[in-house]
N, C-alpha and C positions, 0 to 999 in steps of 0.2 A: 235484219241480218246483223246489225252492229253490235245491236242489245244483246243478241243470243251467243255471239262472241264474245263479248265482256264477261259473259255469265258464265260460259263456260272455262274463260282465265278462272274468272274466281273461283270455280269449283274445283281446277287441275291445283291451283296452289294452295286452296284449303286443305284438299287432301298429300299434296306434299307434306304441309307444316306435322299433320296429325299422323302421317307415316313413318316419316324421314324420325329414325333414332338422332341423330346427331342433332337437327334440326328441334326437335324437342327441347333436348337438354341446355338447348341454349337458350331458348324460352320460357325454361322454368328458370335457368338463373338468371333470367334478365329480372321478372316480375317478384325470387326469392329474394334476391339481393342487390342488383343495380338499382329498380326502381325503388327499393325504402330509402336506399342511400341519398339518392338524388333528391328525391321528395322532404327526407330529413336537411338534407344541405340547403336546398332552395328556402326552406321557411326558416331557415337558422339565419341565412341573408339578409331575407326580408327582413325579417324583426331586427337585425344590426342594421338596416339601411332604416327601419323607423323609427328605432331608438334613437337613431343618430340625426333624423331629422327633428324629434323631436326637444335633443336636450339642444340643436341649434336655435332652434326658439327660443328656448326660453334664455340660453345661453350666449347666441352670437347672431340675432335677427340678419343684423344687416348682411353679417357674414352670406348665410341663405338668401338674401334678397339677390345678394351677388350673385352668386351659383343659379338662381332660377333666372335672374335675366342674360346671364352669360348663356345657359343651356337654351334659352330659347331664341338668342339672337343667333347661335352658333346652328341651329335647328331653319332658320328662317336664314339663314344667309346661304346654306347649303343648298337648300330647297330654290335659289335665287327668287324668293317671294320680300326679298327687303329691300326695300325703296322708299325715298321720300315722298311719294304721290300717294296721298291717304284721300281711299275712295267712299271711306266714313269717319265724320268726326262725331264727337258725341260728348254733349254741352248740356251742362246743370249746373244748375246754381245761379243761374245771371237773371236778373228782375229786371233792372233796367238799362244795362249793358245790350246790348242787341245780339243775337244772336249769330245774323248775317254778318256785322260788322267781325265776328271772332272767326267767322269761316273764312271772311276772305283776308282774313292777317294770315289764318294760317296758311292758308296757299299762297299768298305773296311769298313770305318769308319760305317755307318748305321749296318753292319752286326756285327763288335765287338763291338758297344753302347751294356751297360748295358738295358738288354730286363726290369728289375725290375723299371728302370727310368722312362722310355714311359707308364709303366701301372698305373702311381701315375693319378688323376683324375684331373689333371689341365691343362691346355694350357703351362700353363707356363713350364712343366717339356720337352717341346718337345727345347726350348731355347738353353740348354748345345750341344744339338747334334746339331743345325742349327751354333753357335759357332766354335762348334771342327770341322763342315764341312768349315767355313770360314779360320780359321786357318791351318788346311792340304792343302786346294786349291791353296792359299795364301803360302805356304811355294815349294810348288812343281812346281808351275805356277808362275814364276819372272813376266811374264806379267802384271799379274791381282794387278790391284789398287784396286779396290771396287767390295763387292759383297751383294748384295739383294739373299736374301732363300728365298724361301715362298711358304708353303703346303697349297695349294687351296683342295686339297683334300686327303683323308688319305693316298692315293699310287700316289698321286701325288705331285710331288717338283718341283717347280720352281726356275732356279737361273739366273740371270741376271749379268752380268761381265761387266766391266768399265774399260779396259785393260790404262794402257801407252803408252799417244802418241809419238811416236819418235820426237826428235826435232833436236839433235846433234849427233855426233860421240865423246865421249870424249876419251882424252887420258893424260894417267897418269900412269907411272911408267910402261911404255915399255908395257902396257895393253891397252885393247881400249875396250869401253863402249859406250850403244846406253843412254843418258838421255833424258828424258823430260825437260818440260819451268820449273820443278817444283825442278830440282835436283836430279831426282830418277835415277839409274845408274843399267842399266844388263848389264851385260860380256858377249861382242856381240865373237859369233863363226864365223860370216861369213857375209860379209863384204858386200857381192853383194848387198844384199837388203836394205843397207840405202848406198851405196857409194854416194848417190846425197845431202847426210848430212852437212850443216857444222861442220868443225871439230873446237872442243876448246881445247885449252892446257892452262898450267898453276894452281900451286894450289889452287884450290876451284872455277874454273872456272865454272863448273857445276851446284856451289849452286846459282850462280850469272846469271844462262844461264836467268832469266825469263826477265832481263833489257831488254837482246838484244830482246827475243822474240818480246817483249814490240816495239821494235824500229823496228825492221821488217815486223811490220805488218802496219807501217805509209805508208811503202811503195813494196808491193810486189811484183814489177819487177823490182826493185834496187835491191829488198833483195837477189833476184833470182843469183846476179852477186856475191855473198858471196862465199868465198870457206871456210876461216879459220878466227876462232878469238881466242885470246890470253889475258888469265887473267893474269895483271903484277900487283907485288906485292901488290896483295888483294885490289889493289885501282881504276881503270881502264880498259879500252878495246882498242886493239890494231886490227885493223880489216882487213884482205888482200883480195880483190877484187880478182876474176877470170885471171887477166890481169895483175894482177903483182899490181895491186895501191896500198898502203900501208893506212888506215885511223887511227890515233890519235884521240883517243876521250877523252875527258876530266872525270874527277871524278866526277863530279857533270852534271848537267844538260845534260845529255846525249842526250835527245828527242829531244831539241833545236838544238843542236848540229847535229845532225842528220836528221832534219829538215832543217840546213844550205847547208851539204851535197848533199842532192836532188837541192838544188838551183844552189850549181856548178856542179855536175854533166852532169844535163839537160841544162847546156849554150853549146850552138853551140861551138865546140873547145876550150873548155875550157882543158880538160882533155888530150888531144896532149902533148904527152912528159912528162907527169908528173910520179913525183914517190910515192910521199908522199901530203896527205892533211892533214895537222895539225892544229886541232881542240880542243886543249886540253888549253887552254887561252880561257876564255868566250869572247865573241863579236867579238874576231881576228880568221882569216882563215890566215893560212900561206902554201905557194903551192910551194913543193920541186920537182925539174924540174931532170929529167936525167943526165945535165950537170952539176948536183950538184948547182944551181942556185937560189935563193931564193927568192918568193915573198910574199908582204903582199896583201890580196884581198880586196877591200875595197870598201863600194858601193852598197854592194850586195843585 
């Protein structure tokens, strides 16, 4: 009975529209001339509002970045969907940093932020808590070098981690530390997991580690033959091969230097008997034999 009353509205008012003179005429100027009007206006907008996002790109990023976090905090705060209780967090990047350990910084810190900060109407007041979650993470996690926050949505946080890469084992005052190319030092507890490290000794050997990086990567199946290198007085690198070889490397021009090395190295028996290759005089190789023997290489 509903249906057949619906149907029958529609058919009293179809035939009004297609009766009714008046009624017409207003229907054909809606479809002659409002709607091109509007339909021309509407796409002449649009392409001004894409234009204009796009020369913010290229021209004022961060500008945009504002505007789309201001729109969306102003979106999520209306909606009362914004609040510091993030009921997903979502975590990449961390190797050895623990996982658990960053969830529950950030529900500490999230839960004791000032709840009166977060209700101020800006983007900008969410800033001090993404900080004080950099800094807690950062202070409890030796691993983490660099961290990206970012709330795509009101309960949800994004963090991204950029851990330290291991590069050496250092050692310094009867302690041993895992550094990066870059100088950064943890207090390694257990040894197993970089024992394949080379080890540096000597002070300030660690801030100096990024030369060798540098010179290790010219060649990484020589480099593979490394066990230990030795910072001598803040000037040089003293390098001991797998095999007992000793290398002398000079203060200056190291790459070259090292670059001469792969050339003796890789000569058919060249390296029988030796103890020492000394490299520390620019363009001279000198090649200290077992028998305590001394030669100058020359030619090469």
């Amino acid at each position: 009975m509903k249906n057949f009353s619906l149907k029958l509205l529609r058919e009293k008012v179809s035939d009004l529209l297609l009766k009714n003179f008046f009624l017409r005429k207003i229907k054909s100027l809606f479809y002659r001339k409002v709607l091109p009007i509007f339909l021309k206006t509407l796409s002449a907008l649009l392409a001004l509002i894409l234009v204009t996002l796009i020369m913010l790109k290229i021209f004022k990023p961060v500008y945009l970045d504002k505007i789309y976090h201001k729109s969306t905090f102003y979106f999520f705060h209306y909606l009362n969907l914004d609040n510091q209780k993030f009921s997903e967090i979502k975590i990449i990047g961390n190797k050895r940093a623990k996982t658990e350990d960053i969830q529950k910084i950030v529900d500490d810190v999230s839960k004791n932020f000032p709840q009166q900060e977060l209700q101020k109407k800006s983007s900008e007041d969410y800033e001090p808590l993404i900080k004080k979650l950099i800094v807690e993470i950062k202070k409890h996690s030796p691993w983490v070098d660099k961290i990206v926050i970012t709330r795509s949505m009101p309960n949800l946080i994004s963090i991204t981690i950029t851990e330290y890469e291991p590069f050496a084992i250092y050692q310094d005052d009867n302690k041993k530390y895992v550094t990066d190319k870059d100088g950064n030092v943890i207090l390694l507890n257990d040894i197993e997991e970089f024992k394949h490290l080379v080890i540096l000794s000597g002070k300030g050997a660690n801030t100096n580690a990024k030369s060798l990086f540098n010179i290790f990567a010219i060649d990484p199946i020589l480099s593979r033959r490394v066990y230990s290198a030795t910072w001598l007085g803040g000037r040089r690198w003293d390098i001991r091969f797998d095999n007992g070889l000793l290398i002398k490397l000079p203060e200056e021009g190291i790459s070259e230097a090292w670059q001469s090395l792969i050339k003796v190295y890789n000569m058919q028996g060249s390296i029988v008997g030796l103890k020492v290759i000394d490299l520390r005089i620019s363009g001279k190789i000198y090649l200290e034999y077992q028998d305590s023997l001394i030669k100058e290489m020359k030619n090469l």
